[in-house]
Every structure is written in structure tokens, then in C-alpha cells.
LOMAR-784427 format. One record per residue (C-alpha): residue number from 1; x, y, z. Coordinates in steps of 0.5 Angstrom, whole numbers. Example, Ala and Ser with C-alpha at 12.3 -4.5 7.8 and 13.67 -1.06 7.14 Angstrom:
% LOMAR-784427
(site 1 (25 -9 16)) (site 2 (27 -2 14)) 
This chain:
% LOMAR-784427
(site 1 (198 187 170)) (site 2 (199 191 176)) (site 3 (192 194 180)) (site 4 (192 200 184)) (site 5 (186 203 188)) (site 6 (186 208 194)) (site 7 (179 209 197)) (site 8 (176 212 204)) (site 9 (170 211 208)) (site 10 (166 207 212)) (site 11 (169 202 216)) (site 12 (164 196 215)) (site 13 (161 192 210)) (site 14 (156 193 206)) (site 15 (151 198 211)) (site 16 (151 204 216)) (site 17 (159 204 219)) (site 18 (160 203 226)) (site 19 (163 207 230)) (site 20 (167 207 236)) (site 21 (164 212 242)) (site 22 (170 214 246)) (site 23 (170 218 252)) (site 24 (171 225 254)) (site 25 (178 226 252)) (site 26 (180 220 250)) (site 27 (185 220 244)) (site 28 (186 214 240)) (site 29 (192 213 236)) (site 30 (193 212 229)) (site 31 (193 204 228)) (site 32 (196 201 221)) (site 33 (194 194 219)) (site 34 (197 190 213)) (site 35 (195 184 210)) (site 36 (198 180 205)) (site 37 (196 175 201)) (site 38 (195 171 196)) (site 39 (190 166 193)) (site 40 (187 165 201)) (site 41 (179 167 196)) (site 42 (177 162 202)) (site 43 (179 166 208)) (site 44 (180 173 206)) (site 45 (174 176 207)) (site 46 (173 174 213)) (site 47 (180 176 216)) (site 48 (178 184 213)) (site 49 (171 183 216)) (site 50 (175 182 222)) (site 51 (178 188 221)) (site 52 (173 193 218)) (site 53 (169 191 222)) (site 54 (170 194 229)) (site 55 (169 200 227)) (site 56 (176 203 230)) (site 57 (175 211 228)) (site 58 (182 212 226)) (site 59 (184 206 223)) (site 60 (188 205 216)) (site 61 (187 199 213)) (site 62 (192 197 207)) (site 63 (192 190 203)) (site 64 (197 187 198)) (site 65 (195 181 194)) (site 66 (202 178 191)) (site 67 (197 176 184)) (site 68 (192 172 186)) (site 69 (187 168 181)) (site 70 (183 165 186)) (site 71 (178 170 186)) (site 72 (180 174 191)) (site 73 (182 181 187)) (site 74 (174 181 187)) (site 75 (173 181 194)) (site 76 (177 187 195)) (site 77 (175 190 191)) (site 78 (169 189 194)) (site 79 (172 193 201)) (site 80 (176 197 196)) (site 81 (172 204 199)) (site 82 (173 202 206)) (site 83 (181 201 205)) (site 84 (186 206 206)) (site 85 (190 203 199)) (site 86 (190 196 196)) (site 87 (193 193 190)) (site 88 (194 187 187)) (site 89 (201 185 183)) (site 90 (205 179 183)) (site 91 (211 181 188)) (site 92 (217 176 192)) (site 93 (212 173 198)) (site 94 (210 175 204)) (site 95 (216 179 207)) (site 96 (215 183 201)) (site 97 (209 184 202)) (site 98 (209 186 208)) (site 99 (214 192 206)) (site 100 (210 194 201)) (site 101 (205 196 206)) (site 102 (208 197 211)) (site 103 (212 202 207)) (site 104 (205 207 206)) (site 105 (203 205 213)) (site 106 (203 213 217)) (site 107 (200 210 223)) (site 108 (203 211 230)) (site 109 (201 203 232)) (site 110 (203 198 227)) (site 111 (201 190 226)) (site 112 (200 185 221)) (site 113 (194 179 220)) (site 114 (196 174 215)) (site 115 (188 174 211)) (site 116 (187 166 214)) (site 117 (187 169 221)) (site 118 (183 173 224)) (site 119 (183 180 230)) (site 120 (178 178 235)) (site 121 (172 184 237)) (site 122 (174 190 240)) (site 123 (181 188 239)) (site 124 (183 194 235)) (site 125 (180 199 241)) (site 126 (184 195 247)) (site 127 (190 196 242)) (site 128 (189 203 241)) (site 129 (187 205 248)) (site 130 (193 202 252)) (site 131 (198 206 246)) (site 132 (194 211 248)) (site 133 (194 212 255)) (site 134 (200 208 256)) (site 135 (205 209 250)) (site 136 (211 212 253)) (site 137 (212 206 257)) (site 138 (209 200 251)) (site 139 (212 200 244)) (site 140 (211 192 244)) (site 141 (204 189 246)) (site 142 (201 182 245)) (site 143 (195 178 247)) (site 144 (194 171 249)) (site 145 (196 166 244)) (site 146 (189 163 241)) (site 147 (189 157 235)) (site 148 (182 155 231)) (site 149 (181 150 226)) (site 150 (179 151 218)) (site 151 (172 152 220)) (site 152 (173 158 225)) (site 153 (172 153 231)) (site 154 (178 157 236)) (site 155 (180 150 239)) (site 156 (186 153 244)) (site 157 (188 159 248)) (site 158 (195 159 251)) (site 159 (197 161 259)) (site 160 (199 168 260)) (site 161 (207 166 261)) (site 162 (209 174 259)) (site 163 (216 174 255)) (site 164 (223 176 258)) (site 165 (227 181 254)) (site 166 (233 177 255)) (site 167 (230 171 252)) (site 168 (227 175 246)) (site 169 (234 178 244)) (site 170 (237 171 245)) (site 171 (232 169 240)) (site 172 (229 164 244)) (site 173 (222 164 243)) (site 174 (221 159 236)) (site 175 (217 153 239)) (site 176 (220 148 242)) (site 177 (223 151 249)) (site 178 (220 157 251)) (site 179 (213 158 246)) (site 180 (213 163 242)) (site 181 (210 170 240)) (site 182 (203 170 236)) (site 183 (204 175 230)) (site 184 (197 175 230)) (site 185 (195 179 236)) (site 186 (202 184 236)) (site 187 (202 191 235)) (site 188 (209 195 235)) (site 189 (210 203 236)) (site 190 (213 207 229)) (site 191 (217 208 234)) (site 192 (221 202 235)) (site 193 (219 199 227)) (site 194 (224 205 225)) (site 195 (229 204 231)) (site 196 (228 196 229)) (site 197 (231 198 222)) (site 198 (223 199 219)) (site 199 (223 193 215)) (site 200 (221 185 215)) (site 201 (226 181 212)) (site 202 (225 179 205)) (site 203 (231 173 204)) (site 204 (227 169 209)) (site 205 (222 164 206)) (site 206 (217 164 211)) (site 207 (215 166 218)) (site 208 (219 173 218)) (site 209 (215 174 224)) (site 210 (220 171 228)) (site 211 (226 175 225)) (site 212 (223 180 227)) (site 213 (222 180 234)) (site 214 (229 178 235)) (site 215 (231 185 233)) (site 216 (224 189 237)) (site 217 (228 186 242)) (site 218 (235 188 242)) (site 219 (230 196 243)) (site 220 (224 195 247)) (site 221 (221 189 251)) (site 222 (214 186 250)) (site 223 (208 187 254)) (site 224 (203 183 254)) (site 225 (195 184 255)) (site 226 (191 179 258)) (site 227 (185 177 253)) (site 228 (185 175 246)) (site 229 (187 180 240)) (site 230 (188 176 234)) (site 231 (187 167 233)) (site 232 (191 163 228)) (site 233 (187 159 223)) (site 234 (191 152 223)) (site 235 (189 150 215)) (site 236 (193 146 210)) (site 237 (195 151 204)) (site 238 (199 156 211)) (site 239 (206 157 208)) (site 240 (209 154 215)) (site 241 (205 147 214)) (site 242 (207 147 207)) (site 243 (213 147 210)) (site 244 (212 143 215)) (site 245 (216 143 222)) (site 246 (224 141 218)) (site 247 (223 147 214)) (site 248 (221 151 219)) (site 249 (226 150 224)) (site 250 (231 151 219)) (site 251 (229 159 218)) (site 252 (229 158 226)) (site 253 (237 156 226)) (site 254 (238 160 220)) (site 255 (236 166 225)) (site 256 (239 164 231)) (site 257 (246 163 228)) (site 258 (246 171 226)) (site 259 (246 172 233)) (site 260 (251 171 239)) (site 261 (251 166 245)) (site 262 (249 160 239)) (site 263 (253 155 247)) (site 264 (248 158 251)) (site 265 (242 156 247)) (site 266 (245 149 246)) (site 267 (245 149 253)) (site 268 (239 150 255)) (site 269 (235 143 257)) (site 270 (229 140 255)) (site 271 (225 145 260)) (site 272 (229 151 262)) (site 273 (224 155 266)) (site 274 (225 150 272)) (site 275 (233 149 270)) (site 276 (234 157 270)) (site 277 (229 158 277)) (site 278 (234 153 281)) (site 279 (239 157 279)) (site 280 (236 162 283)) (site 281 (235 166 277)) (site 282 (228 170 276)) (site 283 (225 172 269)) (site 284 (221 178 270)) (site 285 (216 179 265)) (site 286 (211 185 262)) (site 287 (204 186 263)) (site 288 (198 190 262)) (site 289 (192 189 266)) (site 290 (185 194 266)) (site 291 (184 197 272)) (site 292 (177 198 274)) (site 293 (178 202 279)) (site 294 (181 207 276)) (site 295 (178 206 269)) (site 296 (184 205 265)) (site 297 (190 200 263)) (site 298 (196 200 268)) (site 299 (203 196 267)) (site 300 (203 191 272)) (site 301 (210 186 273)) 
């Protein structure tokens, strides 16, 4: 049984909708979110809030649920005038989804959150404004890393370490040398989706994120904003702990045989940042920082 619903409205739950002031002149991008989920009931309504809930004017908020029967169907439908769509029908798991949603998405920014993970406050605006202002030299942005327990306790934020365009081509960033890309704080251009082939790889049984990134970048690099956008729910029932470490790095060498230079990978030592410095190469890395002076986002190197 299929369930499909289309509504606009007010952005929020419940009352009055909030809405974001914007200054003279300022214009914010269209933003595209996805969630996909099934049977999360614990979790899902907090991850819409999350979204909804910041008020962001020109949002378009989409959900698939692949046919859950753990009560999840009615919370949407709690939220459904809120959603640019929704529906509800059993599909191939994450990646198929994703497609699903992404294939109705009309936004200029694009991203996704897993319905156990959760946007930070504000998120959506720092992302709208810096496409906004900067979106000719950023098609790729992502925050810093930030993990929580069950309970909604965020245990952890990472460093501000960048990303290097080389490495993310190289398919380097998986975890166990060079950290990795936190889906849940990244935004991409429509522009880059289309160029990247506009697709989430569906053969992959999980953490199709990590494929993804390797084709953004072979086209563009990958900017990072140095506060938090989105926080990763470390629960029991997520597909990569269901999985567990050896699943994961399966999919991890399952994408990274694709790619070329498979000698150079094995070469790289335990830690290769300090190996890669004391051949005197040096890894830029792409940042943007508020400037207040000038009251707007810069690129910084």
C-alpha cells in the first residue's frame, strides 16, 4: 500500500510559524531537504522538528518512509502540511530513498538527515546565507563533526581539520586515516548533484555518503564552516552499527577498488598528514569564516 501526500505551510509544530527576518537585499537560496527513514518512530520526530522548526523562508522539505510499522506513518502525518511532500511505500533501503526524494527535489542547496540525526539551530540559515552570498566560488560546505548519545546528549565535536580535494577524489576520507565527511552537516549545489551524475548509489548496502563524496570530488572541493550544522545519533538500531566496523570497511573497499592509485592508498602509513609534511608536501584546505567587520561569509585558506 502506497501513501502519498503533498502539503504547504507553516513551518513548524503545532503554532504560529517562525519566520526568519532577513535583511535588506538579502536573498536566500532554495534549500532541499531529505529524510529518509524507516521504522526510527523513537527518533523521527525530533529530527523533523529540527528541521521545521528553524523557520528557514524558503525551505522545501521532503520525506520517504520505506513502510514503516512502528508508528512513524502517523507522525508524519502529523507534520504532512508542513512538507513540500511525503509518502510512505516500501522501497530498496536508504539509497533508494534518498532518490526518491532527491528526484522531486527543486531546491538550489541540496542535503540529507538520517530521521535519528538531527540539524543544529540556525543551521539552515548559515547554509542558505553562505550559498547565497558566496555561491559561485561553494558548491560543497560542511560543518564540524559532532556526535550525541541515544538520549540526545552531544558527547563530542571534532577539530576544524578542513578537507583537501585530492584526498576526497582518492577516496581517503573513510575513518581510519584521515577522519571522514560528516553527512549530516553537508549541503552540495544542484549544480554539482547534476554534474556529479544526480544520483546516490543504490548497489551499496549502506553508508552511500561515502561514494558520494568521492564523485563530488572529482568536480569541486569542499568547504568547511567552522561551527556545527548537523549531530550524528550513535544508537543501536543505525545501519552502520548493525553492520559493525567489518561491514563497513567492506563498502569503504568495495568503493575505493573503483578508484585509481589503489598502491598509493596502501602506502600511506599509520598517520600520513605528518608522512605527507615531511616530504614537504602541503594539503590546502578550504574554509569559510564569518567576517564581522564586513558583516558576511569570506573564503578563507
Amino acid at each position: 500500500m502506497s501513501l502519498v501526500m503533498n502539503g504547504r505551510g507553516p513551518r513548524t509544530n503545532g503554532s504560529s510559524p517562525k519566520t526568519a527576518k532577513l535583511a535588506a537585499g538579502d536573498a536566500l537560496p532554495r534549500i532541499t531537504v531529505v529524510t529518509a527513514t524507516l521504522n526510527q518512530a523513537p527518533f523521527l520526530e525530533e529530527c523533523l522538528c529540527s528541521v521545521l522548526d528553524q523557520g528557514y523562508p524558503n525551505l522545501e522539505y521532503i520525506v520517504v518512509d520505506g513502510g514503516s510499522t512502528d508508528g512513524s506513518v502517523e507522525i508524519v502525518r502529523r507534520y504532512a502540511k508542513h512538507l513540500a511532500y511525503w509518502v510512505s511505500e516500501p522501497d530498496g533501503g536508504l539509497a533508494s530513498g534518498l532518490n526518491k526524494g532527491f528526484a522531486r527535489a527543486t531546491g538550489d542547496v541540496m542535503g540529507w538527515i538520517n530521521s535519528d540525526d538531527v540539524l543544529t539551530p540556525s543551521s539552515l540559515r548559515i547554509v542558505g546565507e553562505i550559498f547565497g552570498q558566496l555561491g559561485g566560488c561553494v558548491q560543497w560546505l560542511t560543518g564540524l563533526p559532532a556526535g550525541m548519545l541515544e538520549d540526545g546528549r552531544v558527547i563530542g565535536v571534532g577539530s576544524p581539520r578542513g578537507y583537501n580535494r585530492t584526498l576526497l577524489k582518492l577516496g581517503m576520507y573513510e575513518g581510519r586515516k584521515f577522519g571522514w565527511v560528516q553527512q549530516e552537516g553537508t549541503f552540495w549545489s544542484r549544480r554539482l548533484w547534476r554534474r556529479a551524475g544526480a544520483h546516490i548509489d543504490e548497489s551499496l548496502a549502506s553508508m552511500p555518503d561515502f561514494e558520494l563524496w568521492v564523485r563530488f570530488g572529482a568536480v569541486a572541493g569542499l568547504h568547511t564552516v567552522r561551527t556545527v550544522l548537523g549531530v550524528f545519533r550513535h544508537q543501536p538500531l543505525q545501519n552502520g552499527q548493525l553492520l559493525g566496523p567489518d561491514g563497513q570497511f567492506s563498502i569503504i573497499d568495495t568503493v575505493q577498488n573503483r578508484l585509481p592509485n589503489r598502491l598509493l592508498r596502501r602506502l600511506f602509513p599509520v598517520r600520513p598528514l605528518r608522512w605527507l609534511e615531511r616530504q614537504g608536501l602541503r594539503l590546502t584546505h578550504d574554509f569559510v569564516r564569518y567576517d564581522f567587520e564586513r558583516g558576511g561569509w569570506v573564503l578563507q585558506r
